[in-house]
N, C-alpha and C positions, 0 to 999 in steps of 0.2 A: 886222881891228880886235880887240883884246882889250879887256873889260869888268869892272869889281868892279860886286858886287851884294849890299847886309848882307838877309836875311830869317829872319823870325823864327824858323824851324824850318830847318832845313836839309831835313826833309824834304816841303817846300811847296813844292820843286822836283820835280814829276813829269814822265815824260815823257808826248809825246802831247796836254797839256792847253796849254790858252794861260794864261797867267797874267803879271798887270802886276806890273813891278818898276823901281824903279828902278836905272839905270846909271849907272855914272860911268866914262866914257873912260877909261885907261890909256896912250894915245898919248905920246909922249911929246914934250913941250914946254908949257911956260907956258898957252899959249891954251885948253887942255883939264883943266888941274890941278885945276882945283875945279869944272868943269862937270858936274852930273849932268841925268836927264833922266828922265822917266817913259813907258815904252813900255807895249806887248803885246806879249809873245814867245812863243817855244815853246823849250824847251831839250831837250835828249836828251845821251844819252853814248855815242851809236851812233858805232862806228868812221865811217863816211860822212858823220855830221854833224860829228864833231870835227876831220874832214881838208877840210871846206867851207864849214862854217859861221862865226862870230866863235867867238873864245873867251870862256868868260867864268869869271870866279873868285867864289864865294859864298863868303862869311862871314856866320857867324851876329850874334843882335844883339850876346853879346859879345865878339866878336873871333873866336872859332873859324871857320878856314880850310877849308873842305873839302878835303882834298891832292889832289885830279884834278879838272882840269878839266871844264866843260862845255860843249858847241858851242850856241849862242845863233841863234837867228835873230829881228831882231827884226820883226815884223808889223805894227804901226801905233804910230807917235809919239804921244804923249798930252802933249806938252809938257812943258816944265819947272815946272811948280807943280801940286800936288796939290791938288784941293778940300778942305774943311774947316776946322775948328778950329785955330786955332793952341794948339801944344799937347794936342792927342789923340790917341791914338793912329794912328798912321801906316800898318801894316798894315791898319785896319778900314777905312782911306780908303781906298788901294790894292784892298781888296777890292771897292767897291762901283765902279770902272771897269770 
């Protein structure tokens, strides 16, 4: 599976650490185009995680691509809706799963 993920720093991707992000499928076909979801992952850019794990592609919140991938494993589904405010900020929510 290959995945986008927008977060707000691109360096809020560490490895080693679990942190919630949301993903949004890359599959390609209709049925997946606009579905994203809210996990637990762990990412890394370890040669062994990038040859076994998903892929995943970060961009920042404005557009900026990071050019190499990262291997994604995700850990526990947290479903498709994030708790809080509509309207607030989205990583403070994200933080407090």
């Amino acid at each position: 599976m290959e995945y986008m993920a927008h977060v707000k720093h691109l360096k809020t991707l560490e490895e080693g650490k679990k942190i919630v992000l949301t993903l949004r499928d890359l599959s390609p076909g209709a049925h997946t185009k606009y579905l994203a979801r809210v996990a637990r992952v762990e990412v890394s850019r370890k040669p062994e995680a990038l040859a076994g794990w998903d892929k995943l592609w970060a961009f920042s919140v404005v557009g900026f691509k990071d050019p190499l991938p990262w291997g994604v494993k995700v850990l526990e589904e947290l479903g498709l809706t994030v708790p809080g405010k509509p309207y607030d900020d989205i990583y403070q929510a994200l933080a407090k799963l």
